[in-house]
C-alpha positions as CSV (number, residue, x, y, z in Angstrom):
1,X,-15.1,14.4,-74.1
2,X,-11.4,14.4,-73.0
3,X,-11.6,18.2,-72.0
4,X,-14.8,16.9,-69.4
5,X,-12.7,13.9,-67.9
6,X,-9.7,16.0,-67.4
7,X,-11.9,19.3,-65.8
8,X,-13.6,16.2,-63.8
9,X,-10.4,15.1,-62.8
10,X,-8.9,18.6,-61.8
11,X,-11.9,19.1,-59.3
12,X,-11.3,16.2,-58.1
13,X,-7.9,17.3,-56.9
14,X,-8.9,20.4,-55.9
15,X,-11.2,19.5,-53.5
16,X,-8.9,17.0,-52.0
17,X,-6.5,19.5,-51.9
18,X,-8.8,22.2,-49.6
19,X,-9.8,19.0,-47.8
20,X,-6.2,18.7,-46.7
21,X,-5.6,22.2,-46.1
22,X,-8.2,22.2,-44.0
23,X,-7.6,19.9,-41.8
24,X,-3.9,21.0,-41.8
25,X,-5.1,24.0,-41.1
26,X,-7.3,22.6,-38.0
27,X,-4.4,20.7,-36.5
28,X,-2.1,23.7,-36.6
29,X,-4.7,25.8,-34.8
30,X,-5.6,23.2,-32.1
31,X,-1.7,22.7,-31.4
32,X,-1.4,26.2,-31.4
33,X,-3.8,26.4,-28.8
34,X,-3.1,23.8,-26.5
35,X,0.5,25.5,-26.4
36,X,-0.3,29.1,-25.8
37,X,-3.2,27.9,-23.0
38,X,-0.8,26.0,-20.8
39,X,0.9,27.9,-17.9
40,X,4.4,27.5,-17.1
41,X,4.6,25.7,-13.9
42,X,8.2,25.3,-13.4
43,X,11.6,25.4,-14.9
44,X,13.5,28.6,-16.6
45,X,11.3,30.8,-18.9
46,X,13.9,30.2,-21.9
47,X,14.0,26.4,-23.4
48,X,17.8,26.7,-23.4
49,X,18.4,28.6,-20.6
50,X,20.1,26.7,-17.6
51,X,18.3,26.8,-14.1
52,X,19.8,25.0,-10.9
53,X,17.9,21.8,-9.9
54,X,15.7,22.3,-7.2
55,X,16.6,20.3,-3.9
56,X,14.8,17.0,-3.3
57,X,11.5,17.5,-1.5
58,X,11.1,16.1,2.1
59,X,9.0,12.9,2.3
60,X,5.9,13.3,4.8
61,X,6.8,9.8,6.9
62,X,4.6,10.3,9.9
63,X,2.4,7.6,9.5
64,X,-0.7,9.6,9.9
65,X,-3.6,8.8,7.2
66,X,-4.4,11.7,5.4
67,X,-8.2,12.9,3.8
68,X,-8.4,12.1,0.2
69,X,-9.1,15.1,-2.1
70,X,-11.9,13.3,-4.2
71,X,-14.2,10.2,-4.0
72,X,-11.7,7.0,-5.4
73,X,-8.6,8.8,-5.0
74,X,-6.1,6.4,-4.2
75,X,-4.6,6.5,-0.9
76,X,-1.4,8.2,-0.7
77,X,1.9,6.3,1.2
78,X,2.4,8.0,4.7
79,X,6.1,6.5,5.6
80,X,9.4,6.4,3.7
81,X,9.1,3.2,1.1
82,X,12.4,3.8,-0.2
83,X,14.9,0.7,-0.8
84,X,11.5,-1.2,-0.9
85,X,11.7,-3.9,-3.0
86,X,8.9,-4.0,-5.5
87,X,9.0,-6.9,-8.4
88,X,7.2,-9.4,-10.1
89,X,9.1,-11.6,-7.2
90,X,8.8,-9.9,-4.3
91,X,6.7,-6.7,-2.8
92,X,7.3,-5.5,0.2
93,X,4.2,-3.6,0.7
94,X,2.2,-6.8,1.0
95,X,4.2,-7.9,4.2
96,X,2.3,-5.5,6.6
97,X,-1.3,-5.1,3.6
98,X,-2.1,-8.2,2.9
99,X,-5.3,-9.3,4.5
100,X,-3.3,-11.8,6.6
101,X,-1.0,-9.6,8.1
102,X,-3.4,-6.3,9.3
103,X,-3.6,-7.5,12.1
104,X,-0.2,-7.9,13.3
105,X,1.0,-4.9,11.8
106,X,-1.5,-2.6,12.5
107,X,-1.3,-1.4,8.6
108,X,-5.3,-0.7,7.0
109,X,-5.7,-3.7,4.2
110,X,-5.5,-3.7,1.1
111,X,-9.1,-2.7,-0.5
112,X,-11.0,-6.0,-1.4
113,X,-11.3,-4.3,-5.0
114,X,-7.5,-5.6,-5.5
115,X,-8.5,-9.4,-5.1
116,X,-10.9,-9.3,-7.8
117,X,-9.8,-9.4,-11.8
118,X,-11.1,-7.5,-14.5
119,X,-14.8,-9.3,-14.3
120,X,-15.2,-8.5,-10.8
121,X,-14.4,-12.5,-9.6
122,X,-12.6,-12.3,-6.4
123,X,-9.1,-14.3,-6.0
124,X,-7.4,-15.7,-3.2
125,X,-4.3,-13.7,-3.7
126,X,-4.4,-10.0,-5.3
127,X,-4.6,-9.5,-8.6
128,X,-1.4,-9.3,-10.8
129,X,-3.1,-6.1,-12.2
130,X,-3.2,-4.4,-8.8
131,X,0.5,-6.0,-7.3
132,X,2.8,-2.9,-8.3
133,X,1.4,-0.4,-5.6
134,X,3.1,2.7,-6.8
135,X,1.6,2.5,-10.0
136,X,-1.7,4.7,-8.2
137,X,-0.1,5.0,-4.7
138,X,2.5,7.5,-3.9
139,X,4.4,9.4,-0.7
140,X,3.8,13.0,0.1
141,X,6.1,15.1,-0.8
142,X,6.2,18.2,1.7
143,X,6.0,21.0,-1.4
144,X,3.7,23.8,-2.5
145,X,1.0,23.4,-4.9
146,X,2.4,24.2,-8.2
147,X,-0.8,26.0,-9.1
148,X,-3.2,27.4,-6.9
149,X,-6.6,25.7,-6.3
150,X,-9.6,27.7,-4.8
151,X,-11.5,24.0,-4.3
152,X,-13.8,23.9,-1.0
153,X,-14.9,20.7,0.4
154,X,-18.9,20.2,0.5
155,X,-18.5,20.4,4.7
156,X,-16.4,23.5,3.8
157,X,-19.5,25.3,2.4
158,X,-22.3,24.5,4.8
159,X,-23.5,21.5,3.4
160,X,-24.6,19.2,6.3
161,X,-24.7,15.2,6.6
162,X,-28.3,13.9,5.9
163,X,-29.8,12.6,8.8
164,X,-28.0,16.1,11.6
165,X,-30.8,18.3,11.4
């Protein structure tokens, strides 16, 4: 009877014990993986060797609006926002966005989606989850892609607009 319990109990373990291994096993491979499969994009081929710092990119600051790359892409910043002051007391960007002030500064609004909250009820003032801009909105930097991109544009490919033929 005790020589059962004890071969019951040693199965027991060694089960759990390929059980672990195997998902050891898993993890390793998938970490393995995800490190041999990304590119090096920048920065010196040795972790420990030293490679100058590259100069500061040039802002784009010519006001012009650019395209989007994708549908919901948030729009990117088109002049210099530096010593802006952005806080939970104060945001600058809201002195020429805000829905009251478009007009006299000639600035495109701020989308309606940022005076709703999280149900979809609109506010009259944005919402404190939408009041830090550069949390989705950005400047240009004037740089090269870091990785090529073959992507063509719908209009790029032949694809007409319903309703032109």
């Amino acid at each position: 009877m005790r020589s059962q319990n004890r071969s019951r109990h040693l199965m027991r373990w060694r089960k759990r014990g390929i059980t672990v291994f195997a998902v050891l096993v898993a993890l390793g491979t998938a970490a393995m993986a995800q490190i041999t499969a990304v590119p090096d994009l920048t920065g010196a081929k040795s972790l420990m060797e030293n490679v100058p710092a590259e100069p500061i990119p040039r802002w784009v600051i010519d006001d012009v609006r650019k395209m989007r790359a994708y549908p919901e892409q948030p729009p990117i910043i088109p002049h210099s926002i530096e010593g802006y002051q952005l806080s939970v007391n104060a945001n600058r960007c809201m002195s020429c966005h805000k829905r009251e002030f478009t007009q006299g500064s000639n600035a495109p609004m701020i989308s309606v989606t940022h005076y709703m909250n999280r149900e979809g009820q609109m506010l009259a003032d944005v919402s404190p989850r939408r009041y830090f801009c550069t949390a989705c909105h950005v400047p240009q930097a004037d740089t090269p892609p870091l990785i090529g991109n073959t992507f063509k544009d719908m209009s790029e490919m032949g694809v007409e607009h319903s309703g032109e033929n």
